[in-house]
N, C-alpha and C positions, 0 to 999 in steps of 0.2 A: 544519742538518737539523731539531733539535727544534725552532727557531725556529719554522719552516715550520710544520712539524705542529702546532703551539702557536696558530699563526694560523687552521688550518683548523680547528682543535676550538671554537675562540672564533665562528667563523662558524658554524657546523652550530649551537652551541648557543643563539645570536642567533635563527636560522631556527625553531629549532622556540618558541622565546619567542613570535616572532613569529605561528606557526599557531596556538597557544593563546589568547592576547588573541585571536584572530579569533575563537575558538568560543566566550568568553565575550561576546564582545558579539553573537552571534548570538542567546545566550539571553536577554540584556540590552531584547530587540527586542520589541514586543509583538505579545499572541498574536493568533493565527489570529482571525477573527470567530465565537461558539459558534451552535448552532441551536436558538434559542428555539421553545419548541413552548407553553408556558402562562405568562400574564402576570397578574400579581396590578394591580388597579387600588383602591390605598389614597389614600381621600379625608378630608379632614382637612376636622371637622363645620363646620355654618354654623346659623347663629342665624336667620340675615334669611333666606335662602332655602328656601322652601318643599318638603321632604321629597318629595313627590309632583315635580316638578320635576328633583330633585335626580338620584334615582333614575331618572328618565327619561333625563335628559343620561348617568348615568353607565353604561345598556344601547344607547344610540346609538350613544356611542362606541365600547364592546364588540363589540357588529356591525360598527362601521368597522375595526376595526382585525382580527376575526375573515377579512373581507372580502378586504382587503389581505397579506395574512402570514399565513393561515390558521392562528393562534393560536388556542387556549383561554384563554377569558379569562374572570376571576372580579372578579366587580366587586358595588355595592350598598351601598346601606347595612348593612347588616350588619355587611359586612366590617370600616368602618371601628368599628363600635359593640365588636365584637369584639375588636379591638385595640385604642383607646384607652380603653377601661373607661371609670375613673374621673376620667380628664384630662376627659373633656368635659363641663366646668361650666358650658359655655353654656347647653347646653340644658335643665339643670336652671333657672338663673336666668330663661329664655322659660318657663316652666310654672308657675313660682312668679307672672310677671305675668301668665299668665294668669288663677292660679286668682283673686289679688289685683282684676283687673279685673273678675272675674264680683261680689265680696263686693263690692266700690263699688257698681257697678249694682245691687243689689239695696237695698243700703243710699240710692243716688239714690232707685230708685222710692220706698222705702217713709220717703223725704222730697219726696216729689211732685216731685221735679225731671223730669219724665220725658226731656225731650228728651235730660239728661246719661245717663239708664238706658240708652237707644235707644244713643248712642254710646259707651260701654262693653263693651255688649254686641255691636257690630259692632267693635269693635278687639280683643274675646278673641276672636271668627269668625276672625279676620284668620292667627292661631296655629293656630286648631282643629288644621290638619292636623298639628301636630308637636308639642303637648300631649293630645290627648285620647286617646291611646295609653296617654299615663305616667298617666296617671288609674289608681286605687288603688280609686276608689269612682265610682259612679255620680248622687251627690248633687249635685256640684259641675258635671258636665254637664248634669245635669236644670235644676238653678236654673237654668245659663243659656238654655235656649229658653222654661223658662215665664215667667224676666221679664221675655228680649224679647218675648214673645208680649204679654203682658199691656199693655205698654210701646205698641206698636204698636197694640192695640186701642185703648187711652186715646187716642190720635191720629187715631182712627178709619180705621187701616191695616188693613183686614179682612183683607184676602187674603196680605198679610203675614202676620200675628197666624195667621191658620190653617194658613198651610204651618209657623210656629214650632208651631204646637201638634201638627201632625203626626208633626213630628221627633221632637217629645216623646213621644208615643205609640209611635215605632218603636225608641225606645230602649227604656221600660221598658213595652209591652204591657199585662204585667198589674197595675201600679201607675199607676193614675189621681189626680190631686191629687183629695185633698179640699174638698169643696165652703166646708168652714167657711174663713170670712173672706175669701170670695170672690161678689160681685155676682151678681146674676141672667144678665146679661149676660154676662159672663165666664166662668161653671159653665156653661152653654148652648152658648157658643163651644167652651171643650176639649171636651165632651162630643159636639158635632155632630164634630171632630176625629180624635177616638180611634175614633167609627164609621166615620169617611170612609177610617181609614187602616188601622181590624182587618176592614175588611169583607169584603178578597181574600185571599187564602188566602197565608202565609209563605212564602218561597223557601226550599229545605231545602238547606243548604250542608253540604258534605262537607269536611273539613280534613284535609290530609298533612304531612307535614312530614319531612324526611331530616334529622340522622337520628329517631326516632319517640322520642315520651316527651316531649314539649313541651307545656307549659303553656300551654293557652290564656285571652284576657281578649279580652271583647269589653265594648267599649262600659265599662270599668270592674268589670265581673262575670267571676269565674271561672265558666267553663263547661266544666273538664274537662280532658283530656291527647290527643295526637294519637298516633292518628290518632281521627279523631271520624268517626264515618259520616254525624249529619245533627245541624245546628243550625239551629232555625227565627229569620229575618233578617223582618221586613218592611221597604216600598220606604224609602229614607231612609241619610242618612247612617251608615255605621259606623267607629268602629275595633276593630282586630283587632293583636292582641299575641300573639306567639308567643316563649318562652324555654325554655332549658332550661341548666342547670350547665355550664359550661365551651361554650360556643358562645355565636355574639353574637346579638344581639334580632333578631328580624325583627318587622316593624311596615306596620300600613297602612292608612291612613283611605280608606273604602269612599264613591266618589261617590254623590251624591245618585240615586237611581233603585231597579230594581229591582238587588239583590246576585248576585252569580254562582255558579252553583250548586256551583263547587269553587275553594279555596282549596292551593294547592300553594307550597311556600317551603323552601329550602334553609339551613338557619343555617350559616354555618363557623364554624373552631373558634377559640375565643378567647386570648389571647395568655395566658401562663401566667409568671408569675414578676411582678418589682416590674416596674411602667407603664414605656412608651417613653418617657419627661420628653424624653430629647434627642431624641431624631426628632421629638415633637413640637413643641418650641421649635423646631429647625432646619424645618421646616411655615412655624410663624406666623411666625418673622420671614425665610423664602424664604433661609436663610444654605445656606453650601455644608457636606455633608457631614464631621464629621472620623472619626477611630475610633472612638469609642461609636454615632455615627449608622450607620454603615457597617456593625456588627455586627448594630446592631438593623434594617436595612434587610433581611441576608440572614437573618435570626431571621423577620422577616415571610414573607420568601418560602418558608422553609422549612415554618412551621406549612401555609401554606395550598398547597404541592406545588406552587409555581410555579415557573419557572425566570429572571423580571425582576420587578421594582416598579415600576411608572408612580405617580409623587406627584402631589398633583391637589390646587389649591386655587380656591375660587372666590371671587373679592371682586366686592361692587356697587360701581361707581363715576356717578356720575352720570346714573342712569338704565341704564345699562349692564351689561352682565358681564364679567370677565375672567378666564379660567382660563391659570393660573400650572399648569406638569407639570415633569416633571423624572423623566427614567430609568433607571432601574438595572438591571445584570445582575451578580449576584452570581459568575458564574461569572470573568468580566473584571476586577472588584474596582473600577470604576469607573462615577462616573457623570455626566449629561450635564448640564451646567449649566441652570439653571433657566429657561424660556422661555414667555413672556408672550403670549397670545392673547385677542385683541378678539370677544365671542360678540353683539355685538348687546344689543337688548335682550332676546331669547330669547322671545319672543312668535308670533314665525310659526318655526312646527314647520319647515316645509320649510329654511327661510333656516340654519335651527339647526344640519341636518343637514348641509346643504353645509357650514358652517364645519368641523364636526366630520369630517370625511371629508378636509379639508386638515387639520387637525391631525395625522389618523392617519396619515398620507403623510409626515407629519416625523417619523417614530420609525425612520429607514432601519436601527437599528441592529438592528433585529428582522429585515430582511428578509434571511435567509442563502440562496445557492446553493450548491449541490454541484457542483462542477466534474466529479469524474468521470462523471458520468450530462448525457447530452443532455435535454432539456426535450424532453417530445412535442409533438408535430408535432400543433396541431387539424387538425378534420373542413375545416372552410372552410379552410385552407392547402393541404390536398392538394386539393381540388375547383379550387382555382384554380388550382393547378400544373398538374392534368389538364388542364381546358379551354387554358392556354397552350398545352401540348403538341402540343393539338389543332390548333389554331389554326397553331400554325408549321407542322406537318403538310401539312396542308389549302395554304398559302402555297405549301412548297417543291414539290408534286406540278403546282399552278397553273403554277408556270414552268416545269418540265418539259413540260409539257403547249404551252406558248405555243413 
């Protein structure tokens, strides 16, 4: 009799062993898919590609992927300026040849080499857009269009030489060069110049900025803190530099023409504590994630109120582009191995955008449904269901009829 009883307690307590392992490996299972509603898009800086560019690719894709998943997505340079601080020494070492390339050319001219001055000062152009932001002073900008101007005169490139003396004019207005140790010819050119270019009346640009108290620099000149109600621009290149304590740079070299009459720019907030080092090395060398990366990924997404990271690098290859991403949701605790996209050479806008529009269709892990709620029904689904109706209607009364 105890035997018996002995046997069935040794069963009962097998069975319920056996209902427990089931409920830990239920937890064991991974979770639910979360509902991404804001995407951080962190891009890791480029030396070679051009700023104006950059930022373009990185608000295309933002719209694509807003489009798709109807995500808020914070993207730009900024962000990344923001967070990598002081890691990014590229772009300090592109600014140092720039400034390096304008003192050759000057030192070419003023050895009559001119043809070596003329290409010097078309390979510092080449940077403009992503050095003359960081510009300190306004000197180092000016030498370069007066001695390509000058450069191009000597060669008797007139209309070159004037649109450079132009430029020059629309940066420093009310400082004209000095006529000393300059030709007749030469004091005549800038001088017809600086009239051709102060003749029409400044565009009066209005500066914002979220949040306000940002330091502005244009063109290498402090000109004040934001919000600025009116800064007089004439037509011609600009840059414009916005900073403030604890948020990252915004930056923007202003195309050639006339400037627009309001400048509006959002800084976010910049990363606070010692540099990301491992996020950034796991970047440059595309390696997968461990635990320092992993914290520092959900650290990023935290400062900036996102609920993913999209990582985003871009390499030239052969004429080519190719952006390397890789995605993360902090809430999941993992992320999506790194995946290699072909952009063309990024030259026709349109082409750009289709790539980018399949890129953002590979990120399905963003796209969540709610199971308890039906998706509504459009306008054009029910109009076709009506006219069906119709239509069968109309049919079965027919044969009745026959």
């Amino acid at each position: 009799m105890y035997r018996w009883t002995f046997l069935v307690l040794v069963m009962l307590l097998s069975l319920l062993n056996f209902s427990c392992s089931g409920e830990v490996q239920k937890k064991d299972q991974p979770a639910a898919p979360v509902k991404v509603r804001s995407v951080l898009i962190l891009n890791y800086p480029s030396s070679v590609i051009s700023p104006g560019f950059y930022n373009d690719l990185l608000s295309s894709l933002a719209i694509e992927l807003h489009r798709k998943y109807g995500v808020h997505v914070t993207s730009g340079l900024p962000v990344g300026r923001g967070i990598w601080g002081s890691l990014d020494h590229a772009r300090k070492r592109t600014c140092d040849v720039f400034k390096n390339r304008i003192d050759e050319a000057h030192q070419a001219f003023e050895g009559l080499r001119i043809g070596k001055a003329i290409e010097l000062c078309e390979k510092a152009l080449t940077v403009w857009d992503m050095c003359c932001v960081e510009q300190s002073s306004q000197d180092s900008i000016r030498d370069l269009f007066m001695v390509y101007g000058l450069a191009l005169l000597s060669r008797e490139r007139k209309e070159e030489a004037m649109a450079a003396f132009r430029q020059l004019a629309a940066l420093a207005p009310m400082n004209q060069p000095d006529e000393d140790g300059l030709s007749q010819d030469q004091a005549n050119a800038i001088s017809l110049a600086y009239k051709q270019e102060l003749s029409g009346n400044p565009t009066q640009v209005k500066i914002l900025t979220e949040p306000q108290g940002a330091n502005i620099t244009i063109d290498g000149k402090s000109v004040g803190q934001t919000p600025l109600e009116t800064v007089n621009l004439f037509p011609g290149r600009h840059c414009v530099r916005l900073n403030k304590d604890g948020f990252g740079t915004w930056s923007k070299s202003l195309p050639e023409g006339v400037p627009p009459t309001m400048i509006q720019a959002w800084l976010p907030p910049s990363w606070r504590g010692a540099p990301p080092e491992e996020l950034w090395e796991m970047i440059r060398d595309l390696s997968s994630p461990g635990q320092d990366e992993t914290q520092q990924l959900a650290k990023a997404a935290a400062i900036s109120h996102t609920d993913a990271v999209i990582l985003l690098k871009l390499e030239p290859a052969d004429g080519k582009l190719a952006m390397n991403t890789m995605l993360f949701i902090p809430k999941v605790g993992v992320a999506n191995p790194w995946e290699k996209f072909d952009l063309g050479t990024g030259s026709n806008k349109k082409a750009l955008h289709k790539r980018l529009a399949k890129i953002a269709a590979t990120y399905t892990a963003l796209k969540w449904k709610d199971k308890g709620k039906k998706p509504k029904k459009s306008i054009k689904t029910k109009t076709r269901k009506k006219k069906r109706k119709k239509a069968k209607k109309k049919k079965h009364t027919r044969k009745k009829s026959q």
